[in-house]
C-alpha positions in Angstrom: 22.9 9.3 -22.9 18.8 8.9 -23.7 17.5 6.7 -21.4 13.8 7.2 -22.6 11.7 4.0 -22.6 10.6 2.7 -25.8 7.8 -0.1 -25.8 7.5 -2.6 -28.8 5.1 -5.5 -29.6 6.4 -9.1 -28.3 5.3 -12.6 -28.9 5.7 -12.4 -24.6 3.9 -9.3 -24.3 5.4 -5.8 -24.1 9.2 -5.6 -23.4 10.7 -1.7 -22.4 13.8 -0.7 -23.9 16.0 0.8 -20.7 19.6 1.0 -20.0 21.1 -0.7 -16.9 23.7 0.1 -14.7 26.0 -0.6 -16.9 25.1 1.9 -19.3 24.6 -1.1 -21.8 20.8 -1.3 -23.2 18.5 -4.3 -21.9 14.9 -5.4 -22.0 12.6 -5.4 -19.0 9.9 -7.9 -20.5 6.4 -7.2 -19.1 3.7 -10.4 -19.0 0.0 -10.2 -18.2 -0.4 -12.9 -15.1 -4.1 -12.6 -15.6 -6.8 -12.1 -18.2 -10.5 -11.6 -18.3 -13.6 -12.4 -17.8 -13.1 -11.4 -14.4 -11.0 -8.4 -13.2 -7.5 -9.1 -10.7 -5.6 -6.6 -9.0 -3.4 -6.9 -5.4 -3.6 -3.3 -4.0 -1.5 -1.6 -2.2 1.9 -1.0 -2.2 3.2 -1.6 1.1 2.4 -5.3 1.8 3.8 -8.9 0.7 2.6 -9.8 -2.7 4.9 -12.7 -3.3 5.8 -15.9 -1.1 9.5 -16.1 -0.1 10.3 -18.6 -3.1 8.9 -15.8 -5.3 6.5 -18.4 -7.1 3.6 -17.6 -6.3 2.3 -14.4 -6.8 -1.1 -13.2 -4.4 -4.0 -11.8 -6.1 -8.1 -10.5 -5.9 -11.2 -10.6 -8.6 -13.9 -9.3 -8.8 -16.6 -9.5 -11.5 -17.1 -5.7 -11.8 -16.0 -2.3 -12.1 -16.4 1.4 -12.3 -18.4 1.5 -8.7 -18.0 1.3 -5.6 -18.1 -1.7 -3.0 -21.2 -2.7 -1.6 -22.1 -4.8 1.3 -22.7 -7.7 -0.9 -20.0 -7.9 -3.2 -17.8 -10.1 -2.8 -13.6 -10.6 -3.9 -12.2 -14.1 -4.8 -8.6 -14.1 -3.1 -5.7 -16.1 -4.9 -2.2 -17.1 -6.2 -0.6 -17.2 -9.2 1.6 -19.6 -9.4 4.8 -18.3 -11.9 6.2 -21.6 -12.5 2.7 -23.5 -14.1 1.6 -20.9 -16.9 0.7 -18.6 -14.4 -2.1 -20.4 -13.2 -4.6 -18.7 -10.8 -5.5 -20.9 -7.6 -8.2 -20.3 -5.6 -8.1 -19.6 -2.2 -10.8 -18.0 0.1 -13.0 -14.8 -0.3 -13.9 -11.4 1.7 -16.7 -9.4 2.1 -14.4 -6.5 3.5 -12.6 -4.7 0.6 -11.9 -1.4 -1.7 -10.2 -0.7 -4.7 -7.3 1.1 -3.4 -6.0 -1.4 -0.1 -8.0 -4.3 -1.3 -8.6 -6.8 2.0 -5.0 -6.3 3.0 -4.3 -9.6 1.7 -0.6 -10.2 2.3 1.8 -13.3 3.2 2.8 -13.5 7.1 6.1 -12.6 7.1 8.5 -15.3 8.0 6.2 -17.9 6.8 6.5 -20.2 3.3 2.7 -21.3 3.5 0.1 -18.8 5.4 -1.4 -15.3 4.2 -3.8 -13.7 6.0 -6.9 -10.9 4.7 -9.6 -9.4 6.1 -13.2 -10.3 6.0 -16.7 -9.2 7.2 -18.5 -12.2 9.2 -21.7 -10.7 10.7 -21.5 -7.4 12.4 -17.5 -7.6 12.4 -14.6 -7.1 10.8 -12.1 -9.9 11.0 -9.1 -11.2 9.5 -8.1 -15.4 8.0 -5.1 -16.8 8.5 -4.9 -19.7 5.4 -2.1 -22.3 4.6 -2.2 -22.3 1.1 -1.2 -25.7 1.0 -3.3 -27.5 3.9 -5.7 -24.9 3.6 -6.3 -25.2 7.6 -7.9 -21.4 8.6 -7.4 -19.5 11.6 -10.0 -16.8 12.7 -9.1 -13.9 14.2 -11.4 -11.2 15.6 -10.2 -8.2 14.8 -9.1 -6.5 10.8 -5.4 -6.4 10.3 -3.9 -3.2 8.8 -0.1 -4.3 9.1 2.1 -7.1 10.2 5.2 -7.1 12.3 8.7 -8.3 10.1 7.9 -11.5 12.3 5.1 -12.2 11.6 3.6 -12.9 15.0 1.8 -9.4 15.4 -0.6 -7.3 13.6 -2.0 -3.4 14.1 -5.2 -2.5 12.9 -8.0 0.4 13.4 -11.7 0.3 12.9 -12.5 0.2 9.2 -15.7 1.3 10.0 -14.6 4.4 11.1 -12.3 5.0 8.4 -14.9 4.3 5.5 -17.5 7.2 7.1 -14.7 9.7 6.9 -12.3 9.0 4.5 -14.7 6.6 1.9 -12.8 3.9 -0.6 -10.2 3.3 2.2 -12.8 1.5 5.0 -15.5 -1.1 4.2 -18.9 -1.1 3.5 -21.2 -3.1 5.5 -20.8 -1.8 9.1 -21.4 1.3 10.3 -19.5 3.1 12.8 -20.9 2.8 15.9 -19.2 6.0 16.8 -20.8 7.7 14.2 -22.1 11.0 15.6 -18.5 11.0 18.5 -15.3 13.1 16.7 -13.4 11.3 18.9 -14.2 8.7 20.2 -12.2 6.9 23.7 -13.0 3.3 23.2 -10.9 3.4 19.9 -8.5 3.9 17.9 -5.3 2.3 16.8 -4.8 -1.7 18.2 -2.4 -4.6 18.4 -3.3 -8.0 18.4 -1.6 -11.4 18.5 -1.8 -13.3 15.3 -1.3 -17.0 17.2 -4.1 -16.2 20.3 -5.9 -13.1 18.8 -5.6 -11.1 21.8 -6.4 -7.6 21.3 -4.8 -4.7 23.0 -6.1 -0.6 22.4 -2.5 1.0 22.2 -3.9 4.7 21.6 -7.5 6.2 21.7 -8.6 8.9 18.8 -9.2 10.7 22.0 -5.9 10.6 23.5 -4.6 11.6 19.7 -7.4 14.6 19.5 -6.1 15.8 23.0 -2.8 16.9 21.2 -2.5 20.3 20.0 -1.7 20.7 16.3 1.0 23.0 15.9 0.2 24.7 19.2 -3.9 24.9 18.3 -6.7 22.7 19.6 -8.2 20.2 17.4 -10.2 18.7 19.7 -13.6 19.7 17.8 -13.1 17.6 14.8 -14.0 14.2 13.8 -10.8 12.0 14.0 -9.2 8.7 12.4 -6.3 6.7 11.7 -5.0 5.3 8.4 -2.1 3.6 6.7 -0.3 1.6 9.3 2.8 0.2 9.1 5.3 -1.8 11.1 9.4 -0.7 10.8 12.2 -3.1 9.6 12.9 -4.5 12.5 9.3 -4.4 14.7 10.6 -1.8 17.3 8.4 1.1 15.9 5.3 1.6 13.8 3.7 4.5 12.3 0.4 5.9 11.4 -1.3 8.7 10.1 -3.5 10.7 12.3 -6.4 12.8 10.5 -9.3 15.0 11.0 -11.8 17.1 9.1 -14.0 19.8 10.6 -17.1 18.8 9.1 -18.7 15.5 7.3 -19.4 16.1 3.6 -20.9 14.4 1.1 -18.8 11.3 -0.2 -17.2 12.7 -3.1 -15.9 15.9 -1.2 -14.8 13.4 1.6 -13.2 11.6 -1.0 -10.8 14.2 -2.0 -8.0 15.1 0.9 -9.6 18.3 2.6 -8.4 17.2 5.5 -4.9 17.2 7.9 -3.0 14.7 8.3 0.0 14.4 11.0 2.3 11.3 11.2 2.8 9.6 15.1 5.5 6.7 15.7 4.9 4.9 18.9 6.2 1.5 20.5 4.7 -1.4 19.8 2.9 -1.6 23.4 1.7 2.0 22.5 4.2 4.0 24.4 7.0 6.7 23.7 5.1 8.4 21.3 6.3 11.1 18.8 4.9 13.4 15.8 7.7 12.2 13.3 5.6 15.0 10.6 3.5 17.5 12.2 3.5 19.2 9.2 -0.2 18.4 8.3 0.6 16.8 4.9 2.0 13.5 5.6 0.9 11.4 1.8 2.6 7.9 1.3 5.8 6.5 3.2 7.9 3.8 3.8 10.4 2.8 6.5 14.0 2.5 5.1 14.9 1.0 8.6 14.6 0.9 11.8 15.2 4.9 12.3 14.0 6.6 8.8 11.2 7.0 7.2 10.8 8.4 3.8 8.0 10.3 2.9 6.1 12.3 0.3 5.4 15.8 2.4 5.8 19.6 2.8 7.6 20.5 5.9 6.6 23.7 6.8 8.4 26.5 4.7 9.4 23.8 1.9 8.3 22.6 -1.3 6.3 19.1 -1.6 8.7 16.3 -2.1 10.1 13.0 -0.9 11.9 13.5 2.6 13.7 11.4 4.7 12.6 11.5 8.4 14.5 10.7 11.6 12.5 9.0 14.2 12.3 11.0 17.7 14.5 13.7 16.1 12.0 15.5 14.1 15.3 16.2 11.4 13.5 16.2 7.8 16.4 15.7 4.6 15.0 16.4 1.6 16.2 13.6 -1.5 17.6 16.5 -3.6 16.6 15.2 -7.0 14.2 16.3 -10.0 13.6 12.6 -11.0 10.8 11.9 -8.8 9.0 15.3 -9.5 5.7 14.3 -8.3 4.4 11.9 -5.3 3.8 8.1 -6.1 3.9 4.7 -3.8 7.7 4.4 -3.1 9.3 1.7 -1.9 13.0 0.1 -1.1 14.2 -2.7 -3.9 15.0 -5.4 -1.6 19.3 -6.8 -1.4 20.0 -3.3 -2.8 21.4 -1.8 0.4 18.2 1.0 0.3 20.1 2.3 -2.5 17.2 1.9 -5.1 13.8 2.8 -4.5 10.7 1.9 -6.5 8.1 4.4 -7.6 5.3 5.2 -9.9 2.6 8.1 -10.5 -0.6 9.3 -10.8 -2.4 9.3 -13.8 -2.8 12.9 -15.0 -6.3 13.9 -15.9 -3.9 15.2 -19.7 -1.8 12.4 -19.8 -2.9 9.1 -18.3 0.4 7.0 -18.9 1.4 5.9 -15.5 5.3 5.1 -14.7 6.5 2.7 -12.8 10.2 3.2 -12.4 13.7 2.8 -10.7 15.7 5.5 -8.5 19.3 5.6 -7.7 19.6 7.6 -4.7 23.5 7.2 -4.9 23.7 8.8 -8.5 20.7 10.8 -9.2 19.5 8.2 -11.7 16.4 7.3 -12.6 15.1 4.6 -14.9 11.5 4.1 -16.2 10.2 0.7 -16.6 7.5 1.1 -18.9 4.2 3.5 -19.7 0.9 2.0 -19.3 -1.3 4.4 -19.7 -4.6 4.3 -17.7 -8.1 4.4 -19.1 -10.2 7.5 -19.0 -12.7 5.6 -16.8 -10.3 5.0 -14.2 -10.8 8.0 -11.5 -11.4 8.7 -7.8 -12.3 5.9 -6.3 -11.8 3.3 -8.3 -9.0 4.7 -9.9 -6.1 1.4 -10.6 -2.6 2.8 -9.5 0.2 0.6 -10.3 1.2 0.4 -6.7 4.1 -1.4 -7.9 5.9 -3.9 -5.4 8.8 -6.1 -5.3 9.5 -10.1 -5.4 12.1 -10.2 -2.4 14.5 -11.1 -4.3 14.7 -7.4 -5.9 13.9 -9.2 -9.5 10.9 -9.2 -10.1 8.0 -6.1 -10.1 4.4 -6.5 -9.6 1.7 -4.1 -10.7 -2.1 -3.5 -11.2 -2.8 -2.2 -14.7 -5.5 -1.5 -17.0 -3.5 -0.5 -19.8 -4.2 -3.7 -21.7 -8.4 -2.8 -22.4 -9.3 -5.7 -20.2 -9.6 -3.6 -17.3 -7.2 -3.7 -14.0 -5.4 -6.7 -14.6 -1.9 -7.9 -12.9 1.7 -7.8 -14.7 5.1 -9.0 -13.8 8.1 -7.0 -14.8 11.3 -9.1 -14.8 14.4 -6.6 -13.7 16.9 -9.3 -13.9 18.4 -7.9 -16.9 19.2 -4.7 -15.2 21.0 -6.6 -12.4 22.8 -8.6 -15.0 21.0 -12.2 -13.6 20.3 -14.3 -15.8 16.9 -15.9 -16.6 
């Protein structure tokens, strides 16, 4: 059966022709949720875009493009509220963003009515919790990277430190005062309390440069953490741990000459474990409390998605060629982990980017649209799709600059793949 994609004009928008579970032919309809002047986008892929009801939908803007962030510029956070013409309500703003992770904005899980994002106030980085509806604001004095499935924990490291070595994922406007240090004691990755704000180091870049790579030293680098993230159940997070030899200038730092190992710990810092010492650890996601999958290349195999045991160190490859290249995967939610979300790069030939469906149970893939990316998008302020779920598994979120407006959000409605009805 051809299960290509076919897009078609719409009084709605674009709609892609796919074919269900079923095997029957539907149509995934795709809206714009936002529109110019100004430029929207969420960010990454990893963090709650939509409130529990699945109304209203979180957002950023920005007045510009094409550049990066400076100290001074500043990103609008909002909602989108699906159920009043999509209608953008402002909430707050942050000096502390990039194009690719935004300000972490995110709802607090477990909560109907609070989000929380990061900010620059003075010489620090800090996060807001907002109810969206009272709009009462908490202050907390430390960035959040990730929340715990509770919602009453957060981990973080020092953005500072991550935008000198690894520039477009940190923010401008402080500088690191570890600077000239590879690796530095008095930081590293940290856990704080959302309700008191109470800050604990749970494991220095020193402590992390003091393990041997493989069975070699990599002490005399400079070191950092990035992309943090909580497990299903808040027994274990997971970070990457990275290192380059030498600073370069920012577009060679840009680019990934550098190694990257993946740690899981406890969430008081203890029982730790390199989960991927393979030194190519790209994006993840925890299934579930125990597995991790993972774009990587074990040593001795070919790049690919993997599925990682926790304190095992077993690596399964997912034996398919549907997801042929590495993109921000995630688990459709109420699908058993059976289904997992994906997209890709756009190619520096063909700029259509892909966000699609995989069936690990049958080996099936389908694609829920093309939207190709303009030429100006690249490097730094490149727009992936980054595309994330409602939590209801229905609905699909993604940043886009297919429509010539620049990076603009769109909803993708899945019901009619699951057979619900609209």
């Amino acid at each position: 059966m051809n299960r290509r994609l076919f897009l078609k004009s719409s009084a709605a928008g674009l709609t892609g022709l796919v074919f269900a579970p079923s095997g029957k032919p539907t149509e995934v309809p795709v809206r714009a949720l936002t529109k110019g002047p100004g430029f929207h986008w969420f960010g990454y892929y990893d963090k709650l875009q939509f409130d529990p009801t699945n109304r209203y939908v979180l957002g950023m803007q920005v007045s510009f493009e094409g550049r990066s962030p400076t100290a001074d510029d500043v990103v609008k956070i909002g909602m989108i509220d699906l159920r009043k013409g999509d209608r953008w309500i402002e909430l707050g703003e942050s000096s502390a963003w990039g194009w690719q992770q935004g300000c972490m904005l995110q709802w607090v899980p477990g909560s109907g009515s609070k989000i929380i994002w990061n900010d620059r106030v003075g010489n620090q980085y800090v996060s807001h919790i907002l109810d969206v509806f009272t709009r009462k604001k908490q202050t907390l004095p430390k960035a959040i990277y990730a929340l715990s499935p509770d919602g009453k924990w957060a981990v973080g490291t020092e953005f500072s430190r991550i935008q000198d070595l690894r520039p477009g994922y940190g923010y401008a406007g402080i500088r690191d005062p570890f600077y000239e240090v590879k690796a530095p004691e008095a930081i590293g990755l940290y856990r704080m309390n959302l309700e008191t704000g109470d800050v604990r180091l749970l494991m220095s870049l020193a402590e992390a440069a003091a393990i041997p790579h493989n069975g070699a030293d990599v002490a005399d680098n400079f070191h950092w953490f990035n992309h943090l993230l909580v497990n299903t159940d808040g027994s274990r997070l997971t970070f990457l741990h990275r290192w380059r030899a030498r600073r370069e200038d920012r577009q060679v730092m840009a680019r990934t000459n550098f190694v990257t190992r993946m740690f899981t710990v406890n969430p008081d810092g203890s029982d730790r474990f390199i989960i991927d010492p393979s030194g190519f650890t790209s994006h993840f996601i925890w299934r579930d409390p125990t597995h991790i999958c993972a774009y990587t290349k074990p040593t001795g195999q070919a790049s690919g998605f993997y599925i990682l045991q926790d304190k095992t160190g077993k690596m399964e490859p997912i034996k398919t060629d549907k997801m042929p290249v590495n993109g921000h995967q995630t688990y459709v939610p109420g699908k058993g982990n059976d289904w997992i979300l994906n997209d890709n790069y756009a190619g520096t030939q063909n700029r259509n980017q892909t966000p699609y469906l995989y069936h690990q149970p049958t080996d099936r893939r389908i694609d829920l649209g093309h939207f190709p990316a303009g030429e100006s998008y690249v490097a730094e302020w490149r727009c992936d799709l980054h595309p994330r779920s409602s939590n209801d598994g229905n609905y699909v979120c993604i940043d886009s600059t297919h429509g010539g407006n620049g990076r603009q959000l769109y909803l993708l409605d899945l019901r009619p793949l699951w057979g619900v009805k609209s």
